[in-house]
N, C-alpha and C positions, 0 to 999 in steps of 0.2 A: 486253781493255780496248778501247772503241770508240776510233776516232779522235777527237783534238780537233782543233777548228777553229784552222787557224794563220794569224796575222793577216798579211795585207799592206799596208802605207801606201805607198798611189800616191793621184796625183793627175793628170787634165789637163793641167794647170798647166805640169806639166812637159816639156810639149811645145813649150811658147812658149820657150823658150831654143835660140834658131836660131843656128844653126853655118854655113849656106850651103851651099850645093852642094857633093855630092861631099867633107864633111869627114865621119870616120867617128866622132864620137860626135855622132847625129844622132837625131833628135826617133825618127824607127823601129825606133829598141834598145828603147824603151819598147813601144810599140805591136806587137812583134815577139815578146816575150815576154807582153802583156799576151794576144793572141790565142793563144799558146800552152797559158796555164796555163787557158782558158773554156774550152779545145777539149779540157781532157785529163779522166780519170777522176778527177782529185781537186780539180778544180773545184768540188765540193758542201762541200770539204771547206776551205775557203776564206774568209777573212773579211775583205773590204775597206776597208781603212780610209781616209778623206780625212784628210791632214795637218793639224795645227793651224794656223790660221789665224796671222798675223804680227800682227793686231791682237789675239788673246789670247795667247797666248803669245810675249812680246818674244823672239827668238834672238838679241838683238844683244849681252845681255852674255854669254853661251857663247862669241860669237865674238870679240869682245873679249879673252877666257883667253886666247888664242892668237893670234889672228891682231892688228899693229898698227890703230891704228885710222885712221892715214891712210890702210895702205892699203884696208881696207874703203871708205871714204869716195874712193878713188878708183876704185874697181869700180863705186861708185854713181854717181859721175860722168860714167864713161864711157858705161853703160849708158842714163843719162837723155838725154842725149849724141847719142842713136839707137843708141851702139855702136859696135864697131869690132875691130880685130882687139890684145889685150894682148900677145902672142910671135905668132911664124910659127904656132903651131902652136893660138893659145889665144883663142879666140874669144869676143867680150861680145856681144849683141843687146839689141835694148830693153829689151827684159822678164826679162834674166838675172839681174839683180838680185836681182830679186824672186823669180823662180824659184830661186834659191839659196838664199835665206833662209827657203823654202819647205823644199828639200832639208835645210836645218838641222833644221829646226823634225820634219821626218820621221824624222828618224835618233833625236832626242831622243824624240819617238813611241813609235816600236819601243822604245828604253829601256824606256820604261814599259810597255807592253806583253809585252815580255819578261820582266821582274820583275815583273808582275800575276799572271802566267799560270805561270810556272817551265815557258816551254814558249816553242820556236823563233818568231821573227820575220825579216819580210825585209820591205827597205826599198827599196822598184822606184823609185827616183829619180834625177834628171840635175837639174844636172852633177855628176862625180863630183870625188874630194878627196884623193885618197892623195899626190899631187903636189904641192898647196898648200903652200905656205913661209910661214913669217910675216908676212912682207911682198913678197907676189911670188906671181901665178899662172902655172901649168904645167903643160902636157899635158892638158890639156882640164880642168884644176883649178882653182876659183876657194876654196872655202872646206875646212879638216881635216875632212872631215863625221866620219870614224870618231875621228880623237884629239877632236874636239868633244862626242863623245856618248862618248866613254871618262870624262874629266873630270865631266861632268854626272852618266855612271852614279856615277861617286865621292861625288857629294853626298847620296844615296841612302840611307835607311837599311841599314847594316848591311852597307855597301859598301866595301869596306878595298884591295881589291887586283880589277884587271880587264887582261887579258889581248888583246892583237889578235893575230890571226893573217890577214894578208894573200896570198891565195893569186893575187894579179894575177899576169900575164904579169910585168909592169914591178914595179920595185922603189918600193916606198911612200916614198920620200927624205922628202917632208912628212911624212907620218905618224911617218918615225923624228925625224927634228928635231925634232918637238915634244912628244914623250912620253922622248927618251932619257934626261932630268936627273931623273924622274918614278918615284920608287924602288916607287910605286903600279901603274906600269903597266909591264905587259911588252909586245914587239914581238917575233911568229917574222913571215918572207919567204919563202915558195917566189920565183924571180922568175930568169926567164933570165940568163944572164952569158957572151960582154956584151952588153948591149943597154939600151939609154935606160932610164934618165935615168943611169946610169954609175957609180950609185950602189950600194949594198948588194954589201961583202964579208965573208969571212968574219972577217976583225980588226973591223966597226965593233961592238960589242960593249953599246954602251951605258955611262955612267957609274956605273951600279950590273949590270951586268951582266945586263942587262936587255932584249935583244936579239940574238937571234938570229936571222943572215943564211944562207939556203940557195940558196946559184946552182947553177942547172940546166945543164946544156949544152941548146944547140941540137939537136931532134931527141929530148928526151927523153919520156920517156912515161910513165903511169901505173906501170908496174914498174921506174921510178923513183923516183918520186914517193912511192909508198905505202912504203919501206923507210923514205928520208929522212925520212916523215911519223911511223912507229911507232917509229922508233930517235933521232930528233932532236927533230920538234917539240916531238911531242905530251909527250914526256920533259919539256921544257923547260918547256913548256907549266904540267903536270903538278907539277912542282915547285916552281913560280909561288905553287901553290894559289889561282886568281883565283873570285873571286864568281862570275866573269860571262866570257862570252867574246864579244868583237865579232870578223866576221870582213868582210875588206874583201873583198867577192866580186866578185872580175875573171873575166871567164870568154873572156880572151885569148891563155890558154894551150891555145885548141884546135889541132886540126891544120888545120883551116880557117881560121885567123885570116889575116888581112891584114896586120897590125903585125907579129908573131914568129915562133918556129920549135918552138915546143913542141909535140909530136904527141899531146893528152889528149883523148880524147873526150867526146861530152857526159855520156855515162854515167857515167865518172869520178869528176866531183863528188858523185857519191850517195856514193862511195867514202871519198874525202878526207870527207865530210859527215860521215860514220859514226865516222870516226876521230874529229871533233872531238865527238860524242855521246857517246863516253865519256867523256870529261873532263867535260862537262857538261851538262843540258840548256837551261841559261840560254843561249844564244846569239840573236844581235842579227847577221842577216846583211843586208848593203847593198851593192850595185849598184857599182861599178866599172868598170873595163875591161870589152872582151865586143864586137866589131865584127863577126862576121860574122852575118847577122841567120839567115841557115837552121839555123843548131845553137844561139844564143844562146838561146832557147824553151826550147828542149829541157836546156842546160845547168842552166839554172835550174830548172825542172821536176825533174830529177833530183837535186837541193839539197834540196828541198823535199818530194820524194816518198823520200830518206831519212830525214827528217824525222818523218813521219808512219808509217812503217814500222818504225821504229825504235818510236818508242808504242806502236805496240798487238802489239808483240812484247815490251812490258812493261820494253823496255830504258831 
C-alpha cells in the first residue's frame, strides 16, 4: 500500500508569541522542527495545513467548556496590554492572544482531519496546554489545547469515548483536571517523578477511574518506558475502547533536554508511536514540551515517520 499523505497544521503565526530571551519554549521549537521535517525523505510525504482562521471558526466557545471566562478575558487583556509576564515561568506577548486561539482553533483542525482521513495528524503549534488550569496559566500554558480538542472530538459523529495519552517529560496537571469528572474521556502520563508541576501519582486515579498516572524515575530510558507502555498504558488504554486517541506530544523526555532527566532518544518516539498504532490509527498528535532544538526535528520526525511506516506495512 503507498504511503498517505499525513497532515500537518502549522502556521507562522505562531511564531509571534514571544517569550524573550533565553526562555525555552521559544518561537525556534517551531522553526527547528519545521526545517527538520523539509529536510527529511518523507517531506513529499507531507501535507500542510494553515490553521483555521479565528474569523471562521469562533474557538471561543471550545474554550469556554473548560477554561473560566474571566480568565480567558484576562489573557486578553494582558496581552493587548503589550504583555507581560502571567507566573515566573509563563509568558503573555502582544500577539499571544491571538496566537493561542490560533493553536485552539489547530488542535480542533487535526480533529477533523484525523476522523476525515482514519489516519495520523500532528499539530506543530505554540503555546502549548497540558498545564493550563481553569482559571490559571502555567508552565508555558495559556489554553487545554488537548482536553479542548478531546471535548470537541466528543461532539463528532459517532464519538462516545476518546482517550489522551501524554507522553511529556512533565505531568499534564491541566489536562487531568479537566477531563478527570469526564467518564468519556480517559487520561495515561508517562511523566518524571518528581519533577514540576508535582503533580501525577500513582493514587490520582480519576473519579470514574479514568486515569492513569505513570512516574518515571530520573535517568530512565526507553527499556523502561516501552514495558510500562505494553503492560500499563496501552492495556488501559485498550480497555478504554476510545474512538479516537489524542496524544499530547512533549518531546522533553530526551537525554538532551534542559528541563529533566529522562534519557529517551529521539528515535524512541517511533517506538512509543508504534505502540500507540495498535490501539488505533485515529490519532491527533500536538506539540507540547520538547526544548532542546538539535534532537527536537529529529524527535518528531521519528513520530511521524512511524506513522507512515507503519501504513504501508498494512498495519
Amino acid at each position: 500500500m503507498g504511503a498517505v499523505m499525513l497532515p500537518i497544521i502549522y502556521s507562522k503565526r505562531f511564531l509571534k508569541h514571544l517569550t524573550g530571551i533565553g526562555h525555552p519554549e521559544c518561537p525556534e521549537r517551531l522553526t527547528a522542527i519545521y526545517d527538520a521535517l523539509l529536510a527529511s525523505n518523507y517531506s513529499d510525504q507531507l501535507r500542510w495545513i494553515e490553521p483555521s482562521d479565528v474569523t471562521r471558526r469562533d474557538p471561543l466557545p471550545w474554550i469556554y467548556k473548560l477554561h473560566d471566562r474571566q480568565y480567558v478575558q484576562a489573557v486578553e487583556q494582558l496581552a493587548r496590554h503589550g504583555g507581560g509576564h502571567w507566573d515566573a515561568d509563563t509568558v503573555i506577548s502582544a500577539d499571544s492572544y491571538d496566537v493561542a486561539l490560533l493553536a485552539v482553533n489547530a488542535w480542533l483542525d487535526g480533529v477533523d482531519q484525523m476522523l476525515g482521513n482514519d489516519h495520523p495528524a500532528f499539530v506543530l503549534a505554540r503555546p502549548p496546554g497540558h498545564h493550563a488550569l481553569r482559571a490559571k496559566a502555567m508552565g508555558f500554558c495559556l489554553f487545554s489545547n488537548a482536553s479542548i480538542a478531546a471535548h470537541y472530538a466528543l461532539e463528532q459523529p459517532n464519538i462516545e469515548r476518546v482517550a489522551i495519552l501524554d507522553w511529556d517529560v512533565h505531568h499534564g496537571n491541566g489536562t487531568q483536571a479537566l477531563i478527570e469528572n469526564n467518564p468519556q474521556i480517559a487520561y495515561c502520563s508517562f511523566h518524571q517523578s518528581p519533577c514540576y508541576p508535582g503533580t501525577g501519582s500513582t493514587h490520582e486515579q480519576g473519579q470514574h477511574n479514568n486515569v492513569l498516572n505513570l512516574p518515571m524515575n530520573a535517568g530512565s530510558t526507553i527499556d523502561d518506558y516501552l514495558p510500562q507502555c505494553k503492560n500499563q498504558a496501552i492495556p488501559f488504554l485498550s480497555q478504554f475502547a476510545p474512538d479516537l486517541l489524542i496524544v499530547s506530544a512533549g518531546y522533553d523526555a530526551t537525554q538532551a533536554d534542559p528541563l529533566a532527566g529522562i534519557n529517551l532518544q529521539a528515535q524512541d518516539y517511533g517506538a512509543l508511536t508504534a505502540e500507540c498504532l495498535h490501539l488505533t490509527r485515529r490519532i491527533l498528535f500536538g506539540l507540547e514540551g520538547g526544548y532542546c532544538l538539535d534532537v527536537l526535528g529529529q524527535s518528531v520526525l521519528s513520530t511521524l515517520a512511524a506513522c507512515q511506516m507503519t501504513k504501508r506495512g498494512g498495519g
